[in-house]
Backbone as ProteinMPNN parsed JSONL, in Angstrom:
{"seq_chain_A": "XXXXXXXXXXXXXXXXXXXXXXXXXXXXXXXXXXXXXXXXXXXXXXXXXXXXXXXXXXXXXXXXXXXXXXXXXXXXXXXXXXXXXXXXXXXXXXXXXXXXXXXXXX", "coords_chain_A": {"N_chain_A": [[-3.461, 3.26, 14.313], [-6.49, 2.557, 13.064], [-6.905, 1.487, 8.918], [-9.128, 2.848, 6.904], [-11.921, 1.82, 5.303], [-13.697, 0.529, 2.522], [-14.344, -2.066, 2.187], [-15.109, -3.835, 3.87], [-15.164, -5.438, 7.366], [-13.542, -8.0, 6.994], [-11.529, -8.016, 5.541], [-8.266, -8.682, 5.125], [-5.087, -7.153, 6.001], [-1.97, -7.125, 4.205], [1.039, -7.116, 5.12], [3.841, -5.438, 4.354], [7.251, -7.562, 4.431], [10.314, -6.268, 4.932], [12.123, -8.582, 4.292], [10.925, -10.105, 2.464], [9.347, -13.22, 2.066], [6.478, -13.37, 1.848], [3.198, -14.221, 1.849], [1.48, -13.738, -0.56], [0.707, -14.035, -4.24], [2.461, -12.483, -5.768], [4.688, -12.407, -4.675], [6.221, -13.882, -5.672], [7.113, -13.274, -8.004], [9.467, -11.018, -7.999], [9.838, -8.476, -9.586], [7.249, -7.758, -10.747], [4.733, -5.446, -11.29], [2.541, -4.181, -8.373], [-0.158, -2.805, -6.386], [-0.071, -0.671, -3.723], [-0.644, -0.012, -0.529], [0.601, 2.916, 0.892], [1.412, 3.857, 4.512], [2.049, 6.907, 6.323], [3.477, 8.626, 8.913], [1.706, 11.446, 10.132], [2.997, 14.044, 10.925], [4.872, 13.825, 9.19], [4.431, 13.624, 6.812], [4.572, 15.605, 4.81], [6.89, 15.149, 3.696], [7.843, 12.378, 3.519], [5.733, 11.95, 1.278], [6.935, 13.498, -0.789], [9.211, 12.253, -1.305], [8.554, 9.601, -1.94], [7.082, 10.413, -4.272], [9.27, 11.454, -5.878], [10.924, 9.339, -6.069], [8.903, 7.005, -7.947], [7.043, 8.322, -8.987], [3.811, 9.772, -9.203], [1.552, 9.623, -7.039], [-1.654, 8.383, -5.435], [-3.654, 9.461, -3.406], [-4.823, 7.938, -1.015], [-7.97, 7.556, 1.394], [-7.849, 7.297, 4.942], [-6.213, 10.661, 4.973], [-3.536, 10.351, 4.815], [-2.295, 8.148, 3.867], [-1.56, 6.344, 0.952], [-1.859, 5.753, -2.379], [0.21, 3.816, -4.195], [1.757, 2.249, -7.034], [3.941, -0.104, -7.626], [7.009, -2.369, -7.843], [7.59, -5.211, -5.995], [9.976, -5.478, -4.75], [10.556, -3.097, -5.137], [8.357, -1.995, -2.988], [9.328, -2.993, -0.99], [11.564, -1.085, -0.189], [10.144, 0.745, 0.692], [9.57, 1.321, 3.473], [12.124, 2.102, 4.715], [11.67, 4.531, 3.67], [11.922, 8.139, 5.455], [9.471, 8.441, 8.345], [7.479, 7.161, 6.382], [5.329, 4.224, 8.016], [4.219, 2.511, 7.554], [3.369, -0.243, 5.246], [1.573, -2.237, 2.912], [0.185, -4.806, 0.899], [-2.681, -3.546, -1.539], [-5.452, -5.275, -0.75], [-7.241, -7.384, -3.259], [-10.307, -6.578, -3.324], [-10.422, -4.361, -1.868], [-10.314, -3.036, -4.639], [-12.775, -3.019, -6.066], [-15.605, -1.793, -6.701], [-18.094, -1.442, -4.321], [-20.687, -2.236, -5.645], [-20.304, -4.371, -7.366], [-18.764, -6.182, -5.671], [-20.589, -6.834, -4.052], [-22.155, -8.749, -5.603], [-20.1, -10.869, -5.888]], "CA_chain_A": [[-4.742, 3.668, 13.762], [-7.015, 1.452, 11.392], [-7.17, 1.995, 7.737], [-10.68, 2.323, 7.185], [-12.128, 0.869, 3.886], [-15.181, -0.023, 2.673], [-14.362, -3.547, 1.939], [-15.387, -5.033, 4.976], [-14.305, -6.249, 8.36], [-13.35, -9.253, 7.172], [-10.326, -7.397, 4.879], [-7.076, -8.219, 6.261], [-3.88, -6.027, 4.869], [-0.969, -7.764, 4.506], [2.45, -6.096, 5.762], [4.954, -5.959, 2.931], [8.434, -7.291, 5.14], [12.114, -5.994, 3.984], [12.776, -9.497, 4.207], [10.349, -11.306, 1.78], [8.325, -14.588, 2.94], [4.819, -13.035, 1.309], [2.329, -15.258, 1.476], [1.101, -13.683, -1.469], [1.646, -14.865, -5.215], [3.366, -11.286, -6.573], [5.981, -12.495, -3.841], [7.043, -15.005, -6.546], [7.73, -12.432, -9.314], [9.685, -9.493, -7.589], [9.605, -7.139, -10.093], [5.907, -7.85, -11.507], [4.058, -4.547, -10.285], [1.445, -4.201, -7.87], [-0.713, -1.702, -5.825], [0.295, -1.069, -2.428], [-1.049, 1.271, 0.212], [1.937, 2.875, 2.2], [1.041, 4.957, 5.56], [2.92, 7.864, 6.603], [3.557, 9.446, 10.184], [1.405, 12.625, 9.972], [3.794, 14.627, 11.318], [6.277, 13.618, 8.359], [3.655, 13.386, 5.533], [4.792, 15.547, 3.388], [7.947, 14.906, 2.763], [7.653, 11.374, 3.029], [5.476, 11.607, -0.191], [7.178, 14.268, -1.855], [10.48, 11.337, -1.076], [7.796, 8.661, -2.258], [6.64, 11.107, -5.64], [9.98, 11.623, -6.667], [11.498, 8.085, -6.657], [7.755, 5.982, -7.743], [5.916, 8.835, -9.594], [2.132, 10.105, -9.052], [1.029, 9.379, -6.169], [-2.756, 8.254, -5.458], [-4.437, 9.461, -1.759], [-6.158, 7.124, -0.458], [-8.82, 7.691, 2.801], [-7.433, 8.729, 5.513], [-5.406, 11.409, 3.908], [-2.191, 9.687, 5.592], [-2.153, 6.904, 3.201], [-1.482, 6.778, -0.653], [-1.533, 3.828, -3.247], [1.531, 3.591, -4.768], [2.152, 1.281, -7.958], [5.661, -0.56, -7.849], [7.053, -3.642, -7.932], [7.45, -6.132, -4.933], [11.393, -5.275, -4.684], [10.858, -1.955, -4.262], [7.516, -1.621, -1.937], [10.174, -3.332, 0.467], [12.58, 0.007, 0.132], [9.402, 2.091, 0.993], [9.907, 1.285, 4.842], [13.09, 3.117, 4.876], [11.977, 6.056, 4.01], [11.639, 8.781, 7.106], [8.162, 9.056, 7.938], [6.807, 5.246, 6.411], [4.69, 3.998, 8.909], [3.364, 0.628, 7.071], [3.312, -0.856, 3.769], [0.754, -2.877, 3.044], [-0.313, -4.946, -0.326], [-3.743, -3.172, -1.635], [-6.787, -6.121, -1.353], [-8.459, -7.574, -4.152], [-11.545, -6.256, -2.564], [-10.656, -2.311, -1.922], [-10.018, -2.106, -5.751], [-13.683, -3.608, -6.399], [-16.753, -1.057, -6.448], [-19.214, -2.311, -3.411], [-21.875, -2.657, -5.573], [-19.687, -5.274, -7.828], [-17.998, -6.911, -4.247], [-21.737, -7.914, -3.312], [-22.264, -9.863, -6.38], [-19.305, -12.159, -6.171]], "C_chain_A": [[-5.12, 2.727, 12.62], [-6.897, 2.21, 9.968], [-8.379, 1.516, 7.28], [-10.716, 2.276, 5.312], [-13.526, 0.073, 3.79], [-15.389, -1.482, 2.185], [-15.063, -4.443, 2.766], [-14.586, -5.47, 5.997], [-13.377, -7.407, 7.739], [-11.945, -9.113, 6.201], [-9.438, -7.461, 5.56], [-5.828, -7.464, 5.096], [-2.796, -6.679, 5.26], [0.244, -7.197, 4.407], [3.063, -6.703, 4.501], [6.384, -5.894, 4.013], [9.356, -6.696, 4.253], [12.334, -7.141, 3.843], [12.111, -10.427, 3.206], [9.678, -11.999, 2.516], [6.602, -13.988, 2.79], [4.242, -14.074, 1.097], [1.214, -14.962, -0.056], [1.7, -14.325, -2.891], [2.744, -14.042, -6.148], [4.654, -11.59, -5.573], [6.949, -13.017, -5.251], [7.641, -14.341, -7.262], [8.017, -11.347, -8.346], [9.571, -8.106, -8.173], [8.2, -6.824, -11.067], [5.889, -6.2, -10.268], [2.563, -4.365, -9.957], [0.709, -2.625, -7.476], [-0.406, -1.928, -4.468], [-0.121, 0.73, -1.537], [-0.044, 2.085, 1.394], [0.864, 4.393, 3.278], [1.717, 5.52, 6.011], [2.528, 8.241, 7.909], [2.806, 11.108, 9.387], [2.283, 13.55, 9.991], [4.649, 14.769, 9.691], [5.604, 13.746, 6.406], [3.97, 14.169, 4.621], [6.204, 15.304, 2.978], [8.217, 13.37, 3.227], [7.15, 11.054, 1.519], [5.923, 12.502, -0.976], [8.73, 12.717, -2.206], [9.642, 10.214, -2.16], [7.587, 9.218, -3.835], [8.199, 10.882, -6.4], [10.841, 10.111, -6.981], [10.136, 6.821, -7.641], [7.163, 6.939, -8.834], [4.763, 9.73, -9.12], [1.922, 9.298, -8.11], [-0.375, 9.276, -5.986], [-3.182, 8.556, -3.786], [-5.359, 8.754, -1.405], [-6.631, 7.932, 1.471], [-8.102, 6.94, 3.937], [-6.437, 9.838, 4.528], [-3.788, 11.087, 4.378], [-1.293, 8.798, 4.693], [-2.614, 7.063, 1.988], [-1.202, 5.41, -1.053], [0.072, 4.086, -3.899], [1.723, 2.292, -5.773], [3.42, 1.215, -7.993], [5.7, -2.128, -7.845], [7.513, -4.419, -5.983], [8.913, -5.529, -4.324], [11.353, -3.781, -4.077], [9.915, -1.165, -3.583], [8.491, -1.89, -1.064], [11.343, -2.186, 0.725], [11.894, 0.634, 0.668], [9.722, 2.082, 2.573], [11.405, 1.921, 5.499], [13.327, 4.48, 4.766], [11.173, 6.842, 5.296], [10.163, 9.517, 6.686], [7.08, 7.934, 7.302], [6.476, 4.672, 8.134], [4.646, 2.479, 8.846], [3.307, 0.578, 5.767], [2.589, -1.943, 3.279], [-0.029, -3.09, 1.514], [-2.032, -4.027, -0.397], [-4.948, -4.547, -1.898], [-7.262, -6.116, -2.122], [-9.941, -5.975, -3.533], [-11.748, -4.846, -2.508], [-10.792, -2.17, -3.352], [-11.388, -2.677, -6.573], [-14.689, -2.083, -5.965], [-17.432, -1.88, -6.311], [-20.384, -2.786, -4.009], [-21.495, -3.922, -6.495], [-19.279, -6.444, -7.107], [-19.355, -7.645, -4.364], [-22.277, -8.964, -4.743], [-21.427, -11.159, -6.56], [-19.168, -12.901, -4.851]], "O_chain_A": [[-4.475, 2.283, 11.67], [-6.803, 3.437, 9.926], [-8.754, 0.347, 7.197], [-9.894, 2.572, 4.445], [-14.161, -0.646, 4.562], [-16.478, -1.947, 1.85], [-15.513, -5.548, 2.464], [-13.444, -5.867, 5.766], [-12.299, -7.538, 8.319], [-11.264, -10.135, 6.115], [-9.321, -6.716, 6.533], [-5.792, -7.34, 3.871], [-2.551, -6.869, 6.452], [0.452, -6.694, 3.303], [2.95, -7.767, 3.893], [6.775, -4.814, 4.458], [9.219, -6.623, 3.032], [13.091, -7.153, 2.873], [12.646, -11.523, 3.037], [9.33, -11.579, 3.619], [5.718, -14.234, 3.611], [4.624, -14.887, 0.255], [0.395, -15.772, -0.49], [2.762, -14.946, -2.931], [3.565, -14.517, -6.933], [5.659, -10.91, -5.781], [8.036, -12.602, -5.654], [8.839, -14.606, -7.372], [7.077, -10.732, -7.841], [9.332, -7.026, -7.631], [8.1, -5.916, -11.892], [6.475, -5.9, -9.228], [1.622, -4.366, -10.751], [0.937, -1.572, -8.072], [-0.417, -3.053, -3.969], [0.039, 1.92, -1.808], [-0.038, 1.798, 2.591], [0.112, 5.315, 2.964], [2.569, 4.753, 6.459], [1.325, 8.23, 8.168], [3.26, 11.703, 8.41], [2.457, 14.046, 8.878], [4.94, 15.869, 9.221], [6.151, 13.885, 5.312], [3.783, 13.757, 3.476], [6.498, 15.299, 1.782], [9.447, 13.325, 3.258], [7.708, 10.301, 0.721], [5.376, 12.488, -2.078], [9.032, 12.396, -3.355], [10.199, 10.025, -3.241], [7.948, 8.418, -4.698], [8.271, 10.191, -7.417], [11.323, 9.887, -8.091], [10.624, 5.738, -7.963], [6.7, 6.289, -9.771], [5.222, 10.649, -8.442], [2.121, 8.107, -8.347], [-0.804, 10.331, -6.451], [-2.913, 7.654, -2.993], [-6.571, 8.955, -1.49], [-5.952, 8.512, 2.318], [-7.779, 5.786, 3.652], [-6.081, 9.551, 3.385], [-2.945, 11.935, 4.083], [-0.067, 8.689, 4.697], [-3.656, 7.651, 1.698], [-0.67, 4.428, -0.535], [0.756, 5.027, -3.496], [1.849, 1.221, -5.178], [4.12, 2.177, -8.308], [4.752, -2.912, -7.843], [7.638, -3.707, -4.986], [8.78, -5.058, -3.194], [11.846, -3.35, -3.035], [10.134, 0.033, -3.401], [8.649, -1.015, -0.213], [12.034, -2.297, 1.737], [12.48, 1.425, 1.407], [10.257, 3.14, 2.904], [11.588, 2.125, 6.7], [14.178, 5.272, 5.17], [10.205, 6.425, 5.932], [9.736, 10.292, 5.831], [5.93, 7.886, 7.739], [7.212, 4.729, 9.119], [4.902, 1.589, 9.657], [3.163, 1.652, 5.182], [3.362, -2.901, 3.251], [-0.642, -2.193, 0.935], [-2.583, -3.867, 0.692], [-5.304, -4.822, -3.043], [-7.956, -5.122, -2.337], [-10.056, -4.749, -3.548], [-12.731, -4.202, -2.878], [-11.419, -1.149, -3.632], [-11.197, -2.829, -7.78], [-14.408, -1.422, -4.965], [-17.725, -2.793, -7.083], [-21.141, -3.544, -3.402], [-22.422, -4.732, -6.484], [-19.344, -7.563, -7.615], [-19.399, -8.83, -4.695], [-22.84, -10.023, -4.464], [-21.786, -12.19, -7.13], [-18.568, -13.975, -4.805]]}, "name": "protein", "num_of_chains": 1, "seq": "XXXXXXXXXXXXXXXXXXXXXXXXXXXXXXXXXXXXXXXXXXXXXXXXXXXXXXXXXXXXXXXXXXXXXXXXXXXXXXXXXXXXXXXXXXXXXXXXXXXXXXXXXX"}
């Protein structure tokens, strides 16, 4: 299923591996922290994020209600895929964290 977003088609989401090789530049610094959107198996959702709340914090819901932001560092978005019930892990775009009427000016 897509993760819908009002960024724009043209938004790609970039998979966070277990193994590293991010073409991003927070790859470089592992423990700098980012925003990252993890997606959960419905089925498993809540205790994926109660698993996700209690090691990370506060949790943010993002649209669909499947998928939550999560602030951490690079090191340990790559643990989130282990837990039961992680679907996808996926850095958060420039672009989603922009209000559209800000996006169309730049």
């Amino acid at each position: 299923r897509p993760i819908l977003s009002h960024a724009g088609k043209e938004t790609m989401l970039e998979s966070v591996s277990l193994h590293g090789n991010s073409a991003c530049g927070i790859a470089e610094n592992e423990e700098s922290t980012s925003h990252f959107l993890v997606r959960v198996d419905r089925a498993l959702r809540d205790e994926a994020a109660n698993k996700l709340r209690t090691l990370f914090g506060n949790l943010v819901r993002y649209l669909p209600w499947d998928t939550y932001v999560v602030t951490a560092s690079m090191s340990d978005a790559r643990k989130f895929n282990a837990i039961a019930g992680v679907e996808g892990v996926f850095l958060l775009p420039a672009e989603m964290k922009l209000d559209q009427e800000l996006a169309a000016l730049l």
